[in-house]
C-alpha positions in Angstrom: 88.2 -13.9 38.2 87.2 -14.7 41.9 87.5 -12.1 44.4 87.3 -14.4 47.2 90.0 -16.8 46.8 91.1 -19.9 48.8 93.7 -20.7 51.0 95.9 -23.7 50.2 93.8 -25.9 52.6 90.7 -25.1 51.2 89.9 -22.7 54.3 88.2 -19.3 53.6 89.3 -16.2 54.2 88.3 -14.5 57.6 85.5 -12.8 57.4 85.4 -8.8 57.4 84.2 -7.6 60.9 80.9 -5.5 61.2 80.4 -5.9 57.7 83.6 -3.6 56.7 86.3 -4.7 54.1 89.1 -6.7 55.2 91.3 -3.6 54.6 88.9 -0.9 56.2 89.6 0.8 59.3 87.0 0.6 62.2 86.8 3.8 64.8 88.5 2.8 68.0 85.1 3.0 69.6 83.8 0.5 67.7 86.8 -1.6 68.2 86.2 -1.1 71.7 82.8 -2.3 71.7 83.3 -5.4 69.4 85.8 -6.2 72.0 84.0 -6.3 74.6 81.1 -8.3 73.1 83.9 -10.9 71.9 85.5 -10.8 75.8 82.0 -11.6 77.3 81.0 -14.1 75.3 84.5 -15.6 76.1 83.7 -15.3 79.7 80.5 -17.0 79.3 81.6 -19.9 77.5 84.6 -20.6 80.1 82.3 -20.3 82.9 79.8 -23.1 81.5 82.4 -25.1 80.9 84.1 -24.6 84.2 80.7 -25.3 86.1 79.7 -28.3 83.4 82.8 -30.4 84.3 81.4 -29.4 88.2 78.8 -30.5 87.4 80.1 -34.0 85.9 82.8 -34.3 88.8 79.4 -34.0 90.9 77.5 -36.6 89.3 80.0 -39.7 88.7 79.6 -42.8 90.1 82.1 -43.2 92.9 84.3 -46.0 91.2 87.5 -45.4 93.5 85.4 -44.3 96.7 87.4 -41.1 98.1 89.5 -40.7 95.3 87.3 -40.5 92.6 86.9 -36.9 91.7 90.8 -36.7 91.6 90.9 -40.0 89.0 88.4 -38.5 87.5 90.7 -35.3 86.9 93.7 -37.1 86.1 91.8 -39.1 83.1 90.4 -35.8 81.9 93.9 -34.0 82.0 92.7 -31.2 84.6 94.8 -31.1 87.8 92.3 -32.2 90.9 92.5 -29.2 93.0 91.1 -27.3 89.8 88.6 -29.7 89.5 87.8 -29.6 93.1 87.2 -26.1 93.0 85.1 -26.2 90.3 83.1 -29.1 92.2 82.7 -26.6 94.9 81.5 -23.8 92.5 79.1 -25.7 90.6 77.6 -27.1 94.7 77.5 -23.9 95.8 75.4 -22.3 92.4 73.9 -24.6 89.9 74.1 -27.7 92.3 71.6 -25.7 94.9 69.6 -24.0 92.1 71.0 -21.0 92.3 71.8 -19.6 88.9 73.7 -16.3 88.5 73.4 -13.8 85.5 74.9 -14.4 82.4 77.0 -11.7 83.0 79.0 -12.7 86.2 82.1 -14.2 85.6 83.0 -17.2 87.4 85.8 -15.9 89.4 82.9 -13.9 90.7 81.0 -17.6 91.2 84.3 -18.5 93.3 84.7 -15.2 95.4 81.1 -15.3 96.7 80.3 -19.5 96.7 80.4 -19.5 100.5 78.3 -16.0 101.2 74.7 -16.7 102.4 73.6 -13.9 100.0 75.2 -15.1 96.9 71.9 -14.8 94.6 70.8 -11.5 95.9 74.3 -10.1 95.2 74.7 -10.8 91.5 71.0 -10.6 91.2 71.4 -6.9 92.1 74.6 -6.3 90.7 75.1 -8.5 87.6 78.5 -6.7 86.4 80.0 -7.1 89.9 83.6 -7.5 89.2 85.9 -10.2 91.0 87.4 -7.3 93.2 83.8 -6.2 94.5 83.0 -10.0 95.0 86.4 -10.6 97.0 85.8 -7.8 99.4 82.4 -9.2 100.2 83.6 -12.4 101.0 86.6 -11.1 103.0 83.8 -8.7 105.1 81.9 -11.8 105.5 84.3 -13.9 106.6 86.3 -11.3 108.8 82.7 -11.7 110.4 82.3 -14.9 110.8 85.9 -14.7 113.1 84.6 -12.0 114.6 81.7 -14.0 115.9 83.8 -17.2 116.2 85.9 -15.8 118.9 82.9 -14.3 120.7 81.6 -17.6 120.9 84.5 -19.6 121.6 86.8 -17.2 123.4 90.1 -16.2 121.9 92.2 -18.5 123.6 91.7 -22.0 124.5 90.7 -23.1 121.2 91.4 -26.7 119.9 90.9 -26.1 116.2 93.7 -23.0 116.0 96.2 -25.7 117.6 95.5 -28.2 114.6 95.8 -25.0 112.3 99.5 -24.0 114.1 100.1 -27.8 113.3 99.1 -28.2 109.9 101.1 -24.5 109.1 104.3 -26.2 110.9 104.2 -29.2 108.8 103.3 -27.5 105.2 106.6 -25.5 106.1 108.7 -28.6 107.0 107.7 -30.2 103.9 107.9 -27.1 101.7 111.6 -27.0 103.3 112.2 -31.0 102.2 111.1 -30.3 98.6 113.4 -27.1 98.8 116.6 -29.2 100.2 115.5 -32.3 98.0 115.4 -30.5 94.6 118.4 -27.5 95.2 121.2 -28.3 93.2 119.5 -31.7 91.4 120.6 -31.8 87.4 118.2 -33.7 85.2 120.5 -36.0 82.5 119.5 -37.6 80.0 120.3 -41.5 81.9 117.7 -40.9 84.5 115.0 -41.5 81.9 114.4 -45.0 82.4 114.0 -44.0 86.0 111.2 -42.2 85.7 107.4 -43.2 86.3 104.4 -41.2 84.7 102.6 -41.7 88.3 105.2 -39.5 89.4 104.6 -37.0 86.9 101.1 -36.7 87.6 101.7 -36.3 91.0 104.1 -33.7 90.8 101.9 -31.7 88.3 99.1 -32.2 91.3 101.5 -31.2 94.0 102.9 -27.8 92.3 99.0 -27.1 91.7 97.8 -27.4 95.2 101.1 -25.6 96.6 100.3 -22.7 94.2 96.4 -22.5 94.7 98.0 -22.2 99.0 100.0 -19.5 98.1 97.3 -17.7 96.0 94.8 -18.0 99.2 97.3 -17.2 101.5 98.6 -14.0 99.7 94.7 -13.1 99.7 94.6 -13.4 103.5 97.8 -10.9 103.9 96.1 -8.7 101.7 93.1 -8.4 103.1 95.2 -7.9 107.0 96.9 -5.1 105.0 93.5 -3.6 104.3 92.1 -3.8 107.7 95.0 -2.5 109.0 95.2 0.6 106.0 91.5 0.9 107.9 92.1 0.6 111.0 95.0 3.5 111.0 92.7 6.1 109.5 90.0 6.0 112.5 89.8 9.3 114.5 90.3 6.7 118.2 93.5 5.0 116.5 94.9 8.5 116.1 93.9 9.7 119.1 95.7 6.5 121.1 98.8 6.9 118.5 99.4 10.1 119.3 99.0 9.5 123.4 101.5 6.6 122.8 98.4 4.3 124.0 98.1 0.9 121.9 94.7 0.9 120.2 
């Protein structure tokens, strides 16, 4: 009589793990360290593909001139500000010649893609976590303002008046989509009236607005940090406590 019988679709059973019975118990340590094994090979095998399709968005012809990488994205069933970023990943990384450890995660690829010592970082630190590669990036950047306004005085400046316009006009339109879509009931006649251009578009709308809100949440959490920072020097005590601003 066969021990190791098949399942109705002529698949076999899955396999015992680390050579145990199906039915035997593993130590929660081991567990632990199967699991991670599993989770990092998972990690590795989403970051190659995230940079390959990078890579590929890098390396088509341009058929539709500007908007190539996003028909590209919409043929492929990936929104194209995902594809973008992972476009600007693979640029920054494989596209330059700069490959990380196997280790780092690409989240860690996207945190530190702009930082002029990406490869020494993960070089040193291969297990850097996304965390530790985000406050990099926000100290370098926080820099880089730093030594923007020193160059270009804090006032006066053309490119933060295009930034106030852009902000006023993302809001004015988030507002239309809000008014436009309150109270709107979606009935079973209105299907003829519906184009799948429209669908895509929507699908590539709610993914940009979302990937704003993400970055922009990331910008008040870093100003909550500097300011956390800020509070606990000995001279920002000194002027709170003369009722001096600091």
């Amino acid at each position: 009589m066969a021990t190791n019988k098949q399942k109705p679709n002529g698949q076999q059973p899955p396999t015992a793990v680390a050579g145990n019975a199906p039915n035997d118990r593993m130590s929660y340590d081991e567990a632990v360290a199967a699991g991670r094994d599993i989770v990092k090979t998972m990690d590795r095998e989403q970051r190659h593909h995230q940079l390959h399709l990078g890579q590929l968005a890098d390396r088509v012809e341009p058929k539709y001139g500007d908007r190539t990488v996003a028909k590209f994205a919409k043929e492929i069933g990936v929104a194209a500000c995902t594809l973008k970023r992972y476009l600007s990943v693979y640029r920054a990384w494989d596209g330059r010649g700069i490959e990380a450890p196997g280790p780092v995660s690409y989240a860690v690829l996207r945190e530190l893609q702009d930082h002029p010592q990406r490869e020494a970082i993960v070089k040193e630190n291969p297990k850097i976590t996304k965390r530790e590669a985000q406050k990099l990036r926000f100290e370098y950047e926080g820099k880089q303002q730093r030594e923007g306004k020193r160059r270009k005085g804090k006032f006066g400046d053309c490119k933060n008046e295009e930034k106030k316009r852009w902000f006023r006009r993302v809001h004015i339109l988030a507002n239309d989509i809000l008014r436009t879509t309150a109270g709107v009931v979606v009935t079973h006649d209105m299907r003829e009236m519906v184009e799948p251009e429209l669908l895509s578009v929507l699908r590539e709308s709610i993914a940009a607005q979302q990937s704003l809100v993400d970055q922009l949440e990331q910008l008040q959490h870093y100003d909550e940090q500097i300011g956390k920072a800020k509070r606990k020097r000995p001279e920002f005590k000194e002027a709170e406590r003369k009722g001096v601003a600091a």
